[in-house]
C-alpha positions in Angstrom: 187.7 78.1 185.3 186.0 74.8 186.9 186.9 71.1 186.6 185.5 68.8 184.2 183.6 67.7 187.3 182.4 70.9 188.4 181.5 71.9 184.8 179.3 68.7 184.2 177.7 69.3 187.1 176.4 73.2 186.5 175.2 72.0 183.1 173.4 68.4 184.6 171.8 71.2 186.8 170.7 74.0 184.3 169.5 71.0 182.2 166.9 69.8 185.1 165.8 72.7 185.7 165.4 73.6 181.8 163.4 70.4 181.9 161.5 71.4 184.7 160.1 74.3 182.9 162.4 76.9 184.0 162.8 79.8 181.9 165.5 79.5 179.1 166.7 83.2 178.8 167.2 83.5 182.6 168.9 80.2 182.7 171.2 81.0 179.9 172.4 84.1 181.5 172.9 82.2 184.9 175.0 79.3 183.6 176.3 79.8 180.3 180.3 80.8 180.5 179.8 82.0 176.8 181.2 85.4 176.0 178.2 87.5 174.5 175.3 84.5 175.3 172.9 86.4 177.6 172.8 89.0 175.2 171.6 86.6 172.4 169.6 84.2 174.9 172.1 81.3 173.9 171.2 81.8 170.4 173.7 80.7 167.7 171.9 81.0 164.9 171.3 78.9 162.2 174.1 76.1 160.8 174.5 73.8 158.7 175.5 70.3 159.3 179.1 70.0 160.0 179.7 73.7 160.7 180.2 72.9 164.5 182.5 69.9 166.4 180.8 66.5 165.3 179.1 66.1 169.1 177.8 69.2 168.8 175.8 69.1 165.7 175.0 65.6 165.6 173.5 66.7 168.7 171.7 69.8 167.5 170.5 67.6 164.3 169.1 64.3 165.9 166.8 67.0 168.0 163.2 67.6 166.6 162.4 71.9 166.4 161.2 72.3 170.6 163.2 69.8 171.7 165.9 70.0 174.4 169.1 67.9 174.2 170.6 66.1 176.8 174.0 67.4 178.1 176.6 66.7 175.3 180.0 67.4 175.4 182.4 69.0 173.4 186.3 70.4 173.4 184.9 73.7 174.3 182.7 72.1 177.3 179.3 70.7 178.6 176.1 72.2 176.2 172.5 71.9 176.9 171.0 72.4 173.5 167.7 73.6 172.5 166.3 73.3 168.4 164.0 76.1 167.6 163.9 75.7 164.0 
């Protein structure tokens, strides 16, 4: 739907404002394209290791539980990550 440009740009934002204390569930359901996220408030569940694309979970694994990642990208797009367990 959007350029790469575009694309990096929506997630660089959602990720300040994240950062900034904005609220995760209302952010999720204004900027993620995934099919079914605001119903699950961006939640994948648990995974282990490997299950995702390598930028993904290294990502999701170098993060401490609370912590938000910067924006990393993968084949399917631009992710802001957050660990909760």
């Amino acid at each position: 739907k959007r350029s790469r440009e575009e694309a990096l740009k929506r997630a660089t934002e959602c990720l300040r404002k994240v950062r900034a204390g904005g609220d995760w569930d209302a952010l999720v359901k204004e900027y993620s394209d995934e099919p079914g996220s605001d119903e699950r408030h961006g939640d994948i569940g648990v995974f282990p290791r490997g299950q995702m694309v390598k930028a993904f979970s290294d990502a999701a694994f170098e993060l401490r539980v609370g912590q938000i990642s910067e924006v990393v990208e993968t084949p399917y797009g631009f992710h802001v990550i957050q660990r909760t367990q």
